[in-house]
C-alpha positions as CSV (number, residue, x, y, z in Angstrom):
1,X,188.6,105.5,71.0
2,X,189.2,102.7,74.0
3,X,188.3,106.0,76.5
4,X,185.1,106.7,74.6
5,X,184.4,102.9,74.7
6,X,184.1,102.8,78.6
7,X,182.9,105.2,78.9
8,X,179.7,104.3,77.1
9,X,180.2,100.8,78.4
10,X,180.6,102.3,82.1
11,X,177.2,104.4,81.0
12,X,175.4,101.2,80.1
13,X,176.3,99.7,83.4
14,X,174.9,102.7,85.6
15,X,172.0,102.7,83.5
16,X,171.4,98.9,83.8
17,X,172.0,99.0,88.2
18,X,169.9,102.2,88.6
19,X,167.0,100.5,86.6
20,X,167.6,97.2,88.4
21,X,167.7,99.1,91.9
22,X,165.0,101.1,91.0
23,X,162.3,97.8,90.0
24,X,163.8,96.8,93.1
25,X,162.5,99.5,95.1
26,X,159.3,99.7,93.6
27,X,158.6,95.5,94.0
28,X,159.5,95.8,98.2
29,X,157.3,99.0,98.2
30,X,154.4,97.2,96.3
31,X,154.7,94.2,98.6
32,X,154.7,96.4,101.8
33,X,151.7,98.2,100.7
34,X,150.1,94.9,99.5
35,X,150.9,93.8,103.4
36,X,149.4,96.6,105.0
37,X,146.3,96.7,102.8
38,X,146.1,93.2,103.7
39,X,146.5,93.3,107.2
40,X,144.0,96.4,107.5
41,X,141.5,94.4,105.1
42,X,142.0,91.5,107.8
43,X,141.4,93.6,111.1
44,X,138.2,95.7,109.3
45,X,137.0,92.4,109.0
46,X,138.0,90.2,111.9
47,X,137.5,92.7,114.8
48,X,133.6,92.9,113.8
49,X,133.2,89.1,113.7
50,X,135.0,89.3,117.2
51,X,132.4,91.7,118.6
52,X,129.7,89.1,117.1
53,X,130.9,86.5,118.8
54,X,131.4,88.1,121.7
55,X,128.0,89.5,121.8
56,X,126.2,86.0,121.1
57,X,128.4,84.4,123.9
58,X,127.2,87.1,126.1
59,X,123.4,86.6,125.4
60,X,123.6,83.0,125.2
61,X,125.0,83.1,128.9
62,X,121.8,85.7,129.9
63,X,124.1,88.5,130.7
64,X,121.2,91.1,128.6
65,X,118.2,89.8,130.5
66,X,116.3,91.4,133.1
67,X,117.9,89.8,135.8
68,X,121.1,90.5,135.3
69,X,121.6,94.4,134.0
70,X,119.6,96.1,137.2
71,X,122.3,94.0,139.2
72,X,125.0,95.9,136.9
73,X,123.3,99.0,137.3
74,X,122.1,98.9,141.6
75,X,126.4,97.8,142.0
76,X,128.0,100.6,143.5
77,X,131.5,101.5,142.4
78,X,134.2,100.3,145.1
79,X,136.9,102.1,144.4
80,X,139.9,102.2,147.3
81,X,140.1,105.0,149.7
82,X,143.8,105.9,149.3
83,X,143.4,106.3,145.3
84,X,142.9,110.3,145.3
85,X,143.3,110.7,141.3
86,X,140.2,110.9,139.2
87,X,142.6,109.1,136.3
88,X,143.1,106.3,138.5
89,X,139.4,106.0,139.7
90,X,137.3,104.6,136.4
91,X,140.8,101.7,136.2
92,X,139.8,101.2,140.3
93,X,136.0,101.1,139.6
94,X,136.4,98.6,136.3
95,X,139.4,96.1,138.7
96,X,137.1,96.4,141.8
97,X,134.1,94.6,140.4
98,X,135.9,92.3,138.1
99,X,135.5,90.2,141.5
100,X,131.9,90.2,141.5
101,X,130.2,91.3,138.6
102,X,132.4,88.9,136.3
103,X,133.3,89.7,132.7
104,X,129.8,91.5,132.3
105,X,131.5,95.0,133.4
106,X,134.4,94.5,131.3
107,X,132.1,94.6,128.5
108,X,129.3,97.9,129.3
109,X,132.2,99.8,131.4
């Protein structure tokens, strides 16, 4: 009789942990998702905006005008002599007129 006992107290116990570890589980793997959802929800949103701002601060400065895109255009690459790679050679064109052409190249290149 006391065998039978613990054992279905024992039983109980299991039962009650594996439930208890199992909510467990599925509360951190709610609030992960719930993070990640979040955080993608947060970059869809914040990386157009970015490209928004970026693109007014760029026209309120003049860089689309006539003026200044046939400058971008008529600039010849510069890229060093000893660079031999064509991998190397669109990161050497893009440093190269940093210099020069300002933060205008950055942004078509």
């Amino acid at each position: 009789m006391a065998v039978r006992v613990v054992m279905t107290v024992g039983g109980v116990v299991v039962a009650v942990v594996v439930v208890v570890v199992g909510a467990a589980g599925f509360v951190v793997t709610l609030a992960v998702v719930v993070v990640r959802m979040t955080m993608i929800v947060t970059a869809a949103v914040l990386v157009p905006v970015a490209g928004l701002v970026s693109a007014f601060r760029l026209m309120s400065v003049g860089a689309f005008t006539s003026v200044s895109m046939p400058t971008l255009v008529s600039t010849p690459p510069t890229i060093p002599r000893r660079v031999t790679f064509p991998r190397f050679q669109a990161f050497n064109f893009r440093a190269a007129n940093i210099g020069h052409s300002g933060f205008l190249v950055q942004f078509v290149v």
